[in-house]
ROGU-170386 format. One record per residue (C-alpha): residue in three letters; x, y, z; residue number from 0. Coordinates in steps of 0.001 Angstrom, whole numbers, plus 524288, in hexadecimal, padded with zeros to 5 digits. Layout:
REM ROGU-170386
+-----+-------+-------+-------+-----+
!  aa !     x !     y !     z !   i !
+-----+-------+-------+-------+-----+
! ALA !     X !     Y !     Z ! NUM !
...
+-----+-------+-------+-------+-----+
***
This chain:
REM ROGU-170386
+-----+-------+-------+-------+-----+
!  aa !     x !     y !     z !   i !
+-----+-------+-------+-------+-----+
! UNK ! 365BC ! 1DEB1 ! 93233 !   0 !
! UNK ! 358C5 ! 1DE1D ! 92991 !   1 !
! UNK ! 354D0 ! 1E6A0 ! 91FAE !   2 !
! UNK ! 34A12 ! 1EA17 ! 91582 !   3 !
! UNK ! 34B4B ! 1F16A ! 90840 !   4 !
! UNK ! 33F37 ! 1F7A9 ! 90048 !   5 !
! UNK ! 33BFE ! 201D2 ! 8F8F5 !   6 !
! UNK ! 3353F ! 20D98 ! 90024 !   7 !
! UNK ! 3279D ! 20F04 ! 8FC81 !   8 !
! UNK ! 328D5 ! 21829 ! 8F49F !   9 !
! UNK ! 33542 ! 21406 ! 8EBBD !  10 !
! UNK ! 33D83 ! 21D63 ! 8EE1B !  11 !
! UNK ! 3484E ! 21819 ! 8F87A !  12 !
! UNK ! 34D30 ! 2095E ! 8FB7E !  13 !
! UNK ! 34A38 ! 20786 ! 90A32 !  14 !
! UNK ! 352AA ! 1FE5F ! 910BC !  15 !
! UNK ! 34EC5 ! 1F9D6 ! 91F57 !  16 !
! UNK ! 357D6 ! 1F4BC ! 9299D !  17 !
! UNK ! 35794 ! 1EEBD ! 93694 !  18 !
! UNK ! 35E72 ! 1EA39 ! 9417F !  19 !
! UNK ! 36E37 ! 1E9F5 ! 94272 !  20 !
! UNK ! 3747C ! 1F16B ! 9352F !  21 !
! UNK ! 38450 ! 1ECA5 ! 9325B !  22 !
! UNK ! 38C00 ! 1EFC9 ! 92723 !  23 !
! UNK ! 38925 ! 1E1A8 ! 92306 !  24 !
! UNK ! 37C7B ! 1E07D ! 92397 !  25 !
! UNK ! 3783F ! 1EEFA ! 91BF1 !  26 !
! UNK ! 37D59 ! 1EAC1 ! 9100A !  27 !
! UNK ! 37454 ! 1E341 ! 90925 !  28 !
! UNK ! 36852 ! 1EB64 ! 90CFD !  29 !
! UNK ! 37095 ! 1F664 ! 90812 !  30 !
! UNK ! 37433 ! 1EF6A ! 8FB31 !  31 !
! UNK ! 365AA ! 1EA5C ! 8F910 !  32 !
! UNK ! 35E86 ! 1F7A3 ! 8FA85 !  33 !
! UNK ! 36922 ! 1FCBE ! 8F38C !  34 !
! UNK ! 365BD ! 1F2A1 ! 8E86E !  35 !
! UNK ! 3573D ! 1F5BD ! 8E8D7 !  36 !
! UNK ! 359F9 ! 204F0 ! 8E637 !  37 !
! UNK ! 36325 ! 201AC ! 8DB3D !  38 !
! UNK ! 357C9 ! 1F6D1 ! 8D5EB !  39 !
! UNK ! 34EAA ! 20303 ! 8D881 !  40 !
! UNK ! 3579C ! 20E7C ! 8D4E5 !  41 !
! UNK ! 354DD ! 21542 ! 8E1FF !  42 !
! UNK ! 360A5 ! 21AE3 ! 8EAB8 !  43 !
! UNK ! 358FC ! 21E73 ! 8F71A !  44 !
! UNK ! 35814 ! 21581 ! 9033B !  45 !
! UNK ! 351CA ! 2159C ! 9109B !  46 !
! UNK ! 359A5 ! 20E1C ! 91A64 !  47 !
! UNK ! 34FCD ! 20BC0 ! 92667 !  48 !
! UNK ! 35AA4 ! 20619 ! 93083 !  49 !
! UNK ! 35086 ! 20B91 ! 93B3B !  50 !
! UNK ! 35056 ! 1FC35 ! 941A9 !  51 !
! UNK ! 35EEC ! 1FA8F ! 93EC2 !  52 !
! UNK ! 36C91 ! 1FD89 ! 943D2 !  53 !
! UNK ! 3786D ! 1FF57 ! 93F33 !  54 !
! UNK ! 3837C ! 1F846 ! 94700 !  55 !
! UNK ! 38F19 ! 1F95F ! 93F27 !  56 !
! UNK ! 39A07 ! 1FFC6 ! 94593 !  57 !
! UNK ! 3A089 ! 20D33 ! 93FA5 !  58 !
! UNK ! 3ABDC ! 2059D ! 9373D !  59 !
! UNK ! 39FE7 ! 1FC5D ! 932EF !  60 !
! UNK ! 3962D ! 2079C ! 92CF2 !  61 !
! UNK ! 3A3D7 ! 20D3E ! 925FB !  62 !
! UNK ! 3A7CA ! 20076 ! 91EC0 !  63 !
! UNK ! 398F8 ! 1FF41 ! 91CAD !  64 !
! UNK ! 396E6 ! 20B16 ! 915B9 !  65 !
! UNK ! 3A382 ! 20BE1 ! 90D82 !  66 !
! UNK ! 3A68F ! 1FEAE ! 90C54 !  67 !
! UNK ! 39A04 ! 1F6D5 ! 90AF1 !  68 !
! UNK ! 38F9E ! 20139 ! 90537 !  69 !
! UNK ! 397F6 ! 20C43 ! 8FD46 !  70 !
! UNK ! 39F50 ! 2032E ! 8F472 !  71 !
! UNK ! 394EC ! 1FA8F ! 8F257 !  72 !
! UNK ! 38E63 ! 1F740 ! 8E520 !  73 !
! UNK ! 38198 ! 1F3CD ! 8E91D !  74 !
! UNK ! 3814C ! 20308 ! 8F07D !  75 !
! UNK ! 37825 ! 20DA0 ! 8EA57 !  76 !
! UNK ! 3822F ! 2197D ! 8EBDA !  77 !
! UNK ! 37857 ! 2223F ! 8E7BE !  78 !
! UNK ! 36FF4 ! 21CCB ! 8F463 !  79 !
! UNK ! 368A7 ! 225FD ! 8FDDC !  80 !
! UNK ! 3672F ! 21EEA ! 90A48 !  81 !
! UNK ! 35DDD ! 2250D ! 914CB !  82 !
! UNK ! 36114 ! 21B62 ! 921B1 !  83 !
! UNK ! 3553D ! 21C17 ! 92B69 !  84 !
! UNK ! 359EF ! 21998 ! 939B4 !  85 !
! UNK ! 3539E ! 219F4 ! 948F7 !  86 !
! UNK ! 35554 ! 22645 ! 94D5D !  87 !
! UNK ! 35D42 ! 22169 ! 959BF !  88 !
! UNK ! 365B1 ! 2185A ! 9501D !  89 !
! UNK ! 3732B ! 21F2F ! 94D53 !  90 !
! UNK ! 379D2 ! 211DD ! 94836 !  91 !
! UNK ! 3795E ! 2166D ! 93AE9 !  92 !
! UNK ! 37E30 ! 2235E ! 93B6E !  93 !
! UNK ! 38C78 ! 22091 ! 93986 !  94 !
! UNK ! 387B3 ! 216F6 ! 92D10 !  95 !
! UNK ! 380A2 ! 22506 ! 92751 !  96 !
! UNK ! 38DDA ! 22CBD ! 927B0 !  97 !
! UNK ! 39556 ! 22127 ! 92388 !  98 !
! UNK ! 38BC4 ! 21F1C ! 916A5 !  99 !
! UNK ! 38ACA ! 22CC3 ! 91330 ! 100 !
! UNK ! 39B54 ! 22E61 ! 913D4 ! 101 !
! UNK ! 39C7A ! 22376 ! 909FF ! 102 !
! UNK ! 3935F ! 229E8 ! 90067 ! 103 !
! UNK ! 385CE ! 224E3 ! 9037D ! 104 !
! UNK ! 37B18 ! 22CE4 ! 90449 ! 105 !
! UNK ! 37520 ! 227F1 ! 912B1 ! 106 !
! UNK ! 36DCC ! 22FF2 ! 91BDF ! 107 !
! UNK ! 3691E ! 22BBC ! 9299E ! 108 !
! UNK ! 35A6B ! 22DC5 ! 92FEF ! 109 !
! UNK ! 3537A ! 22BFC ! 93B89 ! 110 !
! UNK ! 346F0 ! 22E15 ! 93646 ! 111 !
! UNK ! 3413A ! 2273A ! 92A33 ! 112 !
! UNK ! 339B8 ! 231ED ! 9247B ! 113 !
! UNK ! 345D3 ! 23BFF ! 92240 ! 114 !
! UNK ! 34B92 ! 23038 ! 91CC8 ! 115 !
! UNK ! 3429F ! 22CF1 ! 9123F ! 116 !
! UNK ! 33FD3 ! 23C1D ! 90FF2 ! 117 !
! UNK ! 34F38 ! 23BA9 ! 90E48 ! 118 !
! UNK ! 34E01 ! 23105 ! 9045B ! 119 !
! UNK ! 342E6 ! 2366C ! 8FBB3 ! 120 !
! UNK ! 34777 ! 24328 ! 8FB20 ! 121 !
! UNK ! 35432 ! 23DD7 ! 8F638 ! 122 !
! UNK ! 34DD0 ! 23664 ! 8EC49 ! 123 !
! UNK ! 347C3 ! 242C7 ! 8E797 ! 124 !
! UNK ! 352AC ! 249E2 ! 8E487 ! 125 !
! UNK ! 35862 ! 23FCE ! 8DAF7 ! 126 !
+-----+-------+-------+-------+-----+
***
């Protein structure tokens, strides 16, 4: 999997771009890097574009991924809003959505990129 991380144009959210096969092993790091940008930049909103990617981690793999890799992790913004943009026909990371938001992270799933960043900046108004 490849990935890019930047700041939207505007400041306000960390934008984090994947593509091609997503595994518990291999979203780490592009988690824990955005995640250090926002801390560098004190800003707790992200836009995950996975629109090229998929997720191919089975059920079991998602779980341990969300509770054991990203919850207890130091390097995690808790306080992190995470708008994920997908294809509309991709369903691969619905289970990863439920599985996020049940271990205390605020994650929401799109299929269309607009509602996502309107999601994110009217979040970031209301802090």
């Amino acid at each position: 999997m490849s990935y890019k991380i930047s700041l939207s144009k505007d400041g306000n959210y960390i934008e984090l771009e994947l593509e091609g096969n997503i595994t518990r092993e291999s979203s780490m790091k592009p988690n824990l890097e955005s995640h250090a940008l926002g801390k560098k930049l004190g800003i707790h909103h992200y836009l995950v574009d996975a629109t090229k990617a998929r997720n191919i981690e089975s059920v079991t793999e998602n779980y341990q991924f969300a509770y054991k890799d990203m919850a207890p992790h130091p390097g995690i913004d808790r306080d992190a809003i995470a708008a994920f943009v997908v294809s509309p026909d991709d369903h691969s990371h619905d289970f990863i959505e439920t599985v996020l938001r049940n271990a205390g992270f605020s994650a929401t799933l799109f299929r269309d990129r607009a509602l996502a960043i309107r999601f994110l900046l009217e979040g970031i108004s209301k802090d």
